[in-house]
Each structure stands twice: as C-alpha cells, then as structure tokens.
VEXMI-328604 format. One record per residue (C-alpha): x, y, z negated. Coordinates in steps of 0.5 Angstrom, whole numbers, plus 500, padded with zeros to 3 digits. Layout:
<sites>
XYZ/...
</sites>
This chain:
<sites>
583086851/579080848/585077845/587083842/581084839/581076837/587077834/584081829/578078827/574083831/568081836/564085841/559087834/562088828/559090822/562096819/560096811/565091806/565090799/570085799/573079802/566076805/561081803/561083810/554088810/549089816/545095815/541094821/543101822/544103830/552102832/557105834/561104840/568105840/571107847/577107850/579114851/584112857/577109862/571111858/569103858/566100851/571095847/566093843/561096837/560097829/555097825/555104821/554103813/547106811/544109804/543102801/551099804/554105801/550105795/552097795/560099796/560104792/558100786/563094788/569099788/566103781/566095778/572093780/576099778/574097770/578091771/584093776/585100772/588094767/592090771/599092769/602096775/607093777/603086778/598092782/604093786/605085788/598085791/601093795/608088797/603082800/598087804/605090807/607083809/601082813/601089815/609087818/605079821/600084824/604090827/604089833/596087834/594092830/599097834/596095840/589096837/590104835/594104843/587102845/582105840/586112840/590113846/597114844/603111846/604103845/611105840/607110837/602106835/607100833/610107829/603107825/603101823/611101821/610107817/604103814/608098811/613103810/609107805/607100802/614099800/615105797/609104793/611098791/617101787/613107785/609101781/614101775/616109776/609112773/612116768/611121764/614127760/617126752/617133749/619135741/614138738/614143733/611139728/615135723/614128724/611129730/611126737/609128743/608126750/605125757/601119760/599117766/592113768/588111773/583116776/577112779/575109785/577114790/574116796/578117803/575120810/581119815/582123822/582118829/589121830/592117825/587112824/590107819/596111817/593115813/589110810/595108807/598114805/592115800/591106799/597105798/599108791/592109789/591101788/599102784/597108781/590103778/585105783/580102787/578106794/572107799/575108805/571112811/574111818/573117824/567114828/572114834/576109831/572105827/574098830/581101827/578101820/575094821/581091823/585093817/579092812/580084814/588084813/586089806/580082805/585077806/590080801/584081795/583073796/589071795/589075788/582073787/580080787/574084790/572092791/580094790/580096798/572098801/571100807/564104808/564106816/560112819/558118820/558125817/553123813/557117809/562123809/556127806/555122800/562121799/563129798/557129793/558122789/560124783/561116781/568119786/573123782/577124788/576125795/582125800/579128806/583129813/580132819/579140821/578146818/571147818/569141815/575140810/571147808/565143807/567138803/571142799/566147797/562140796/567137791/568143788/561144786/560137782/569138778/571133783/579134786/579135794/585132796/585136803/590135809/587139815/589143821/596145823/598151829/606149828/612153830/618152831/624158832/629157837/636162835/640164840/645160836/641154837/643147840/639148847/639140848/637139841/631143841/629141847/628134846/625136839/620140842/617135847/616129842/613134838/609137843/608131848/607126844/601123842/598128848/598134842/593131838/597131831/596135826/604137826/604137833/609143836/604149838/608155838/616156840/619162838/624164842/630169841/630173847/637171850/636164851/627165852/628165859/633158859/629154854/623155858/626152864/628148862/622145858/618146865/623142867/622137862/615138862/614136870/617129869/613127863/609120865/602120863/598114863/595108860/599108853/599101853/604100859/611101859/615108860/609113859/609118854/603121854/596118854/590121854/586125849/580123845/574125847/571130853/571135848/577135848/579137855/574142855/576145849/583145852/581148859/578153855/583154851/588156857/583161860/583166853/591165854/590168861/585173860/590175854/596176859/598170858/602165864/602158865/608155867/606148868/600144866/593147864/589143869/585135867/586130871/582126872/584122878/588118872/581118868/576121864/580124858/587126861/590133862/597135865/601138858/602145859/606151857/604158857/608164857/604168852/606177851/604177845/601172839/594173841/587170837/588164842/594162839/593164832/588158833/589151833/587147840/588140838/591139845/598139849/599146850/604150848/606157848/611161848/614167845/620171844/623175839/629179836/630180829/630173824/624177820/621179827/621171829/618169821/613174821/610172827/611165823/607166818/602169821/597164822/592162818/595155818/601152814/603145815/609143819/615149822/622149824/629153826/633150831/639154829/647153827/647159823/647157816/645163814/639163819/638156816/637158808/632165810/628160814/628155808/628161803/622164799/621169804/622165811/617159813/610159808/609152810/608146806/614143811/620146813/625143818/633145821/635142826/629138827/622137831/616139827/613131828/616125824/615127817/617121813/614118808/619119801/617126802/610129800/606131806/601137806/600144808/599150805/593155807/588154811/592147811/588146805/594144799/593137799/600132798/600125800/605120802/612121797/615124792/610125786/604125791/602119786/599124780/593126785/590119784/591119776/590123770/594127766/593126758/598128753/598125746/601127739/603122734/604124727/607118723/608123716/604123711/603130711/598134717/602141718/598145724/602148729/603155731/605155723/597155721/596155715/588151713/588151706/
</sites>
C-alpha cells in the first residue's frame, strides 16, 4: 500500500486544500481519515480545508478565471490533452487508488480512470466545436447571432462512488469551455481527490498556470460554502437526493445554476421475446458491480410472467457464483460496500421487502467473515412495487416483479420518484420503439438490449425528477458551463425597429 500511495505523491498526512501547483494549504484543521472499506484499516489521513483555506481557493480560482477565460479555447484544450497524458501515465496507480479508497473491483477502477481520459479527449475535440447559431433578422442590414463565454469559476462536490470520474465529466469541459473550478471530493474518498490534484498541479506547471483546477477537501460545510458562495455561478453537485434538495434550493435562492446528478431506482423489463443470456449477463454487471452502489445500478427487473420464473433462476444461479472479496485481487467481482451504514441500510432494507410479502431467493445476509463492509448480493421476489422498492437502497439488492401487458410493465417503470438510467430486453422492435417513444421510459437514459450501467462518455448523462435534470459528460452538456449572449449587428445607416415599430 505504501508504494501506492508513493506513486501518487500521497504520504500518511495530507493536506487537503490546494490553490495551485505548490500552494499546498495547512489549515490546522482536524484530519480526516480515509479508510479501507474492505478491512476498516486507516490508509492515511487529509487535512480538510477550513473557512480561511476555502476563502484562499476560492480567491485563487476567481483570479485565474479573469485570464484563463482569455486563453483562446483550443490552446485550453492542449492543457485538457496534457492533464489525459498523465492521466493515461498514472492509470493504473490511480485505479488501484480508487480500488483501495472506494472498494470496487480493480477493472473498474483502471475503467475510472479510462473514462477520465476518455472525457479528456473528448473535450479536447469540443475545444474548437464551441459554436453557436446565426439566425436572419428581420431587419435589414441586420445580423444576428449566438455566442458562447466562459461562466466563471465553477464549484464541483462529487460522490465517493466515482471518486474522480465525475470530476472529470465536469473538469474536463469546463477548463475547454474557459473556466476554472473548485473541486470538493466526498469525505470518503479524499485521498482520490489529493492524488489527482497532484497530476492536475503538474500539468498547470508545465503551462505556467495556477487556479485553473483547485481542490478544497471536507465536509459538508465546505459543500455548505460552495452552495452559498455567490463568487460561484455554477455548482455541480452529485450525491443523494436529500442533499441535492439542499444545495438546489441554496443555489437557487442566491440565481446561481444547480447542475445535479442524484439518485437512481433503475429498471430494466425483460420481454417474453428478450434474449434470456443477454439480459442475464446485462443484469448482473448492472446490479453486481461495484457492490450496487452505482447511481445506475440495476434495481429493479420487470419480468414478463412467461419467462419471470427462468430468468430468476437463473439470475439465483448466477448470483451464488458471484466472487466477493478484496477488489484488489484477481477474479472477484464484488467488493465491499463503503460504509457500516451502508450494510445496515441494506439489512434494513431487505427486512420492509419481507414484511411487504417479499421472498429472498439468495443473498440478504452481511458477512462479516469476509470484513466489516461486505454483504451477499441479494434478489428478492417482490408481490408488488411496494414503498421499499420505490426507494433507492445504494446496495446490492435487486427485486424482482412480473408483468403482463408492455403498458402494465412501463407503468410499473415510471412509477418511481427517480429517473436516471432504464432498459428493455427485447427482440421486438416494436416493443423496443414504445419503450424509447414519448409514452415509454421517462428516464433521461433509456437502453435496448443493454444493461443499465456503462453509459458512455459521447452521450449526456443525467436523469429526470428526483434525479435532479442535470446533463454532464457528451453531446452539448458543454453549455451548462458557459453563458449564452445573443448579438445584433446593424452595419446600415438607418435604425429600423422590430416587430415593425415605428418611434418617431
């Protein structure tokens, strides 16, 4: 472990405040230590950012963005292409890291990492695409258009789940879109957040840049500041529901833009003319992997009744061959989850769906003979879409329902509070184009013959409802971090009005 944390220039304290490459802060203020969620053991500790270290960052970012919003974009973008060079140097380290701090698998934490230097080049292409529209005027001798500028130094608060690809989602094509960023990492994860705060340093240096990435580590009261500091146009929170309420209404309440990404009760339906292999494999990577705690992870299976029954089986089947165990070591699928509260939540989960009528077919037990944080993934035959399964448990539960009728199966859909990620496993186009039509899946990602889990980065990620709206990642996500202004040029000698006004 030592060598790891070596690699990354992490030591057993850390300061967790940075404004720059060498302007490391020590707050004094008491450390937070990040555990290993598959022993419990201590890795090493962060100093937390107080008031006078935000305030510090803070200012850093606000005076870089007033000369980095004047760098033309596309030499934004080589500084972009460098931080995925050392991002593509550091991989495996860095993966290993988020295995460790997070306790997914190993290949899902090197697939972190990928996707981070994935959305690197993709913003390195969008540097020279920020366009915008040219419409007629009315007018004559009248040109009107659409421009796009920097926003500001921008506020970013991630999850422990994806402890650095989310950073990047919103890093990434903030820096190309002219903004600099202030970046709070989950408090479980913050050794994650110091180690790419070192790679982001290196690159600023060898640009003779300061305060373009910024790293404020903490608690919910730095989160607190961000929401309310107005010197932050955008916030881009990720996290639960409850708190992307909060910071929403805090945001909102100053006309600052929430960006929000939160919570998911994903559900994939599962035809009588699906492909049973296919579905099967999609579900248990889905619901499996990364021990459930993905904001797309597979919650729900929609079965039809003719084939609800074999698919169970073998899903159990599937289920009970399932290697759980230290991430870090080769052949297990699933690690542990991230906190105590976690296995608690889950064990309390599974005791309403078992009140509610509910069967466990396998799973819904802790074991703590593997350590502190790991539990059996766990299917559950539910009679009905009851309140426990309208929630979100961030664990690896599954339940499963069945269904008649395609309207029967996408009311059952939609008829949760959250609306992130969903799919149909069907070879029925028709099927298919319901699903994907206005009155199918109300989610902001719908899927045909794939999982739930694996969006890529070309498309804009996010969900709708509870979910929060927000779109980060691909296809024009890029405008949240910029503002809109349109312009009208008149190069005649005369000042006619629209609408036909005449002011004379």
């Amino acid at each position: 472990m030592k060598t790891l944390l070596a690699k990354l220039q992490l030591d057993s304290i850390n300061l967790g405040a940075c404004s720059g490459p060498k302007k490391w802060i020590d707050s004094g203020a008491s450390p937070l230590t990040s555990c290993n969620p598959t022993t419990g053991a201590p890795i090493a500790q962060v100093i937390p950012a107080d008031g006078a270290a935000y305030a510090t960052v803070v200012a850093s970012a606000e005076a870089a963005f007033k000369q980095w919003r004047s760098v033309p974009a596309p030499k934004r973008g080589d500084v972009v292409r460098d931080l995925g060079a050392i991002l593509r140097e550091f991989k495996e380290p860095l993966g290993e890291l988020v295995s460790l701090e997070m306790g997914k698998i190993r290949a899902e934490g090197i697939g972190e990492v990928q996707e981070m230097i994935d959305i690197c080049d993709f913003a390195v292409g969008l540097s020279r695409q920020l366009y915008g529209l040219t419409m007629h005027s009315e007018r004559p001798a009248h040109r009107m258009y659409e421009q796009w500028h920097p926003l500001g130094p921008i506020g970013i608060i991630t999850a422990f789940n994806f402890p650095v690809a989310v950073w990047s989602w919103n890093a990434a094509l903030a820096a190309v879109c002219g903004d600099t960023m202030v970046w709070k990492p989950s408090e479980l994860t913050p050794l994650c957040g110091v180690a790419v705060q070192h790679l982001a340093n290196q690159v600023m240096a060898d640009h003779q840049l300061t305060g373009i990435f910024t790293l404020a580590a903490g608690a919910g009261d730095i989160g607190q500041r961000m929401a309310e500091d107005q010197r932050l146009p955008l916030i881009s929170f990720t996290g639960s529901i409850p708190t992307g309420r909060r910071v929403a209404q805090t945001v909102a309440g100053r006309l600052g833009r929430p960006l929000l990404e939160l919570g998911g009760n994903n559900a994939i339906i599962v035809s009588d003319k699906a492909e049973l292999d296919l579905a099967v494999r999609a579900i248990m990577f889905g619901a499996v992997g990364t021990a459930g705690q993905r904001c797309t992870s597979t919650r729900r299976i929609i079965a039809h009744a003719a084939i609800v029954d074999e698919l169970t089986t073998r899903l159990v089947n599937a289920y009970r061959q399932t290697p759980i165990g230290d991430p870090l070591q080769p052949g297990v699928l699933m690690g542990p989850l991230a906190t105590s509260r976690a296995v608690a939540a889950m064990l309390r989960a599974v005791e309403r769906a078992v009140a509610d009528g509910g069967v466990v077919l396998t799973g819904g037990v802790a074991r703590p003979d593997l350590g502190p944080q790991f539990v059996e993934p766990t299917i559950i035959r539910m009679p009905a879409q009851t309140e426990i399964v309208r929630e979100e448990t961030f664990a690896p539960i599954l339940y499963v329902m069945s269904y008649r009728s395609l309207d029967e199966a996408i009311a059952l859909h939609n008829s949760v509070t959250q609306g992130l990620s969903s799919a149909i496993f069907t070879d029925s186009l028709r099927e298919a184009e319901m699903f994907l039509s206005v009155a199918g899946s109300d989610c902001g990602i719908a899927n045909v013959n794939i999982g739930t889990s694996g969006a890529e980065i070309g498309g804009a990620f996010g969900g709708e409802k509870d979910t929060g709206g927000g779109r980060e990642s691909g296809s024009d996500a890029w405008k949240a971090y910029m503002r809109r202004q349109t312009n009208t040029i008149n190069w005649s000698g005369e000042l006619p009005l629209a609408q036909g006004i005449k002011f004379e």
